[in-house]
N, C-alpha and C positions, 0 to 999 in steps of 0.2 A: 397402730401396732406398737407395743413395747418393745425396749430395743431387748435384745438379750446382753447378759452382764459377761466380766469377762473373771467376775468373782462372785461368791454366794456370800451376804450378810446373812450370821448364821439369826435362822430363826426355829419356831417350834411348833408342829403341828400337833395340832389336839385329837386324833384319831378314836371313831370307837364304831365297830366292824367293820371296819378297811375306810370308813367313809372321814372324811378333813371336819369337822366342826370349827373350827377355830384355829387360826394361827396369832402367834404372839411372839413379842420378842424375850421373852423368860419362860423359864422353865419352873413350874410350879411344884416338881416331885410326884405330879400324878402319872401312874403306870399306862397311863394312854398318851402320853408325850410320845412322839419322835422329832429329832432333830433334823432340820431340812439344812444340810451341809453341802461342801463340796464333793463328799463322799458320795451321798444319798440323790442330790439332785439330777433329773436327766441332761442332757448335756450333748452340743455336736462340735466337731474340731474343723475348722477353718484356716486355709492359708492362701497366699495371693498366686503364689502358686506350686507348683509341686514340688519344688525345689528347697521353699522354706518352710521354715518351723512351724507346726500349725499350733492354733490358738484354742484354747478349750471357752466355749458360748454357754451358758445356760439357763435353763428354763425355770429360775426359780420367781422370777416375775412374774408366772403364769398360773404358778399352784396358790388357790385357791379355796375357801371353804365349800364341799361338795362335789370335790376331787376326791379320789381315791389313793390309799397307801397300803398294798397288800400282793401279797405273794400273788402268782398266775399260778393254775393248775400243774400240778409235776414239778413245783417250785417251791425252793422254802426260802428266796430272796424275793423282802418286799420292794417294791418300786411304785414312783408315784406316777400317775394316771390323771388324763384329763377326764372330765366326766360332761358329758353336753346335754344337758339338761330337756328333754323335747318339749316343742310349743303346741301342741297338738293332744296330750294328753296319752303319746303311746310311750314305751321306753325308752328311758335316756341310754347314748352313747359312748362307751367307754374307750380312749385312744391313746397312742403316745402322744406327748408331746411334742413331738417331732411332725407325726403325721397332723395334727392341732396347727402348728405353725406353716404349717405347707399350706394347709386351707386359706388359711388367714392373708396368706403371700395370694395367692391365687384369686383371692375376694380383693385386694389390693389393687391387683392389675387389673383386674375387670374395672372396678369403680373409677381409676387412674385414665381409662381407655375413654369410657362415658363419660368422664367430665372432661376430656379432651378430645373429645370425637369428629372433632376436624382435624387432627393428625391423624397421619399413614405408619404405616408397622414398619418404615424405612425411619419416621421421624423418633421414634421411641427406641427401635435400633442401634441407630446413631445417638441416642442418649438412655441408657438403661439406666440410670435414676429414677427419669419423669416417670417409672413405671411403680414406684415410691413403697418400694421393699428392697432391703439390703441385695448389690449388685452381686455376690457371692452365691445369693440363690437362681440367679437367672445365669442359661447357656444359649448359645446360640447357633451354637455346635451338634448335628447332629449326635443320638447317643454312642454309635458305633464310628465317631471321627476322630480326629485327635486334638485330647485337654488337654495337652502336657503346659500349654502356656498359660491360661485361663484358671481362677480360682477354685482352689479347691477345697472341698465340704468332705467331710464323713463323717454318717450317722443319722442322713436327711437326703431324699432327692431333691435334685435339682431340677426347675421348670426350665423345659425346654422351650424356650420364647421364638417358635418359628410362625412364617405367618398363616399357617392355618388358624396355629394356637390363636392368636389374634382375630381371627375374624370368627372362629368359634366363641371366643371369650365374650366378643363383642357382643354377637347374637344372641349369646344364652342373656346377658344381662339385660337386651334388647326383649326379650321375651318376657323375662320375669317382671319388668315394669308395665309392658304394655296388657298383660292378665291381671296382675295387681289394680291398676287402672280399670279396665273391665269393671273387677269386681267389686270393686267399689261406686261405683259409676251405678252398674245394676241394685247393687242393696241397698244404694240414696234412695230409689225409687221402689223400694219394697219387693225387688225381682232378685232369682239365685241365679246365677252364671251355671246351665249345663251340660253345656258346651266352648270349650275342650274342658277336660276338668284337672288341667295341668298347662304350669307354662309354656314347657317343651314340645307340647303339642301345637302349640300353635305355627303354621307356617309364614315366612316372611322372605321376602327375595328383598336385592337391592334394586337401586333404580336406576 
């Protein structure tokens, strides 16, 4: 994961129907420029806790050629947009950046979990780093408990790291490798997987 900056190097998107073609660090005079500034960029505010100054993060590490820079319906302010491109051949996804980087935290911890899968949801607890996404986006606090002490975020939710979430996290990744497998396994030998025809389907208890 990229970190987020705590400043935007100003750069230039090359925009033409809302969509990014090109960023550059000059500005060429063509009318399909816009400026990715501290103005323009999306952005979330962080502080260690409620008490002090929070800090402005953003996402301009993430905008990319085949993002989007264009008003929302009933809007005449453009704003830039992650765009997720599908593997599959249906339509791509258009999100915030915010919601973009929660996925990515979330895909984080899961892979964090799997490649440590001899630890317990007491051992990553007791150290919310090894969970290897910034400790500001993890709580541990129920949502309706009290943050007042605990870092605080606006402008992005925060994963709540309890140990369902854990053991759910676990499984789904547990899933997606053991189908992925399957399927692979079956098309070496010239056969399609059709049954389940999804990871999530498959059931798994512990031992």
């Amino acid at each position: 994961m990229k970190a987020l900056n705590k400043t935007v190097t100003k750069k230039y998107a090359y925009v033409k129907d809302g969509i990014i073609f090109n960023i550059k660090s000059t500005d060429n005079g063509d009318a399909c420029v816009e400026p990715i500034t501290e103005d323009t960029v999306p952005f979330i505010t962080t502080a260690k806790t409620s008490s002090d100054t929070p800090v402005k993060l953003y996402f301009d590490g993430y905008i990319e050629d085949g993002d989007t820079y264009k008003a929302e319906p009933g809007s005449s302010t453009k704003i830039f947009k992650k765009t997720i491109h599908s593997t599959s051949g249906g339509t791509d996804e258009s999100m915030t950046y915010q919601a973009y980087y929660r996925e990515l935290c979330e895909k984080a911890i899961s892979d964090s979990i799997i490649a440590n899968y001899t630890w317990t949801y007491n051992d990553f607890a007791n150290n919310l780093s090894r969970l290897g996404v910034p400790t500001w986006m993890i709580t541990l606090i129920a949502p309706d408990g009290d943050h007042s002490r605990e870092a605080t975020v606006e402008g992005i939710d925060k994963i709540y790291f309890s140990e369902s979430y854990y053991n759910e996290s676990k499984e789904k990744r547990i899933k997606e490798m053991a189908y992925s497998s399957a399927c692979d396994v079956v098309d070496r030998y010239g056969y399609e997987l059709k049954t389940p025809t999804k990871a999530e389907d498959l059931v798994i208890t512990k031992k």
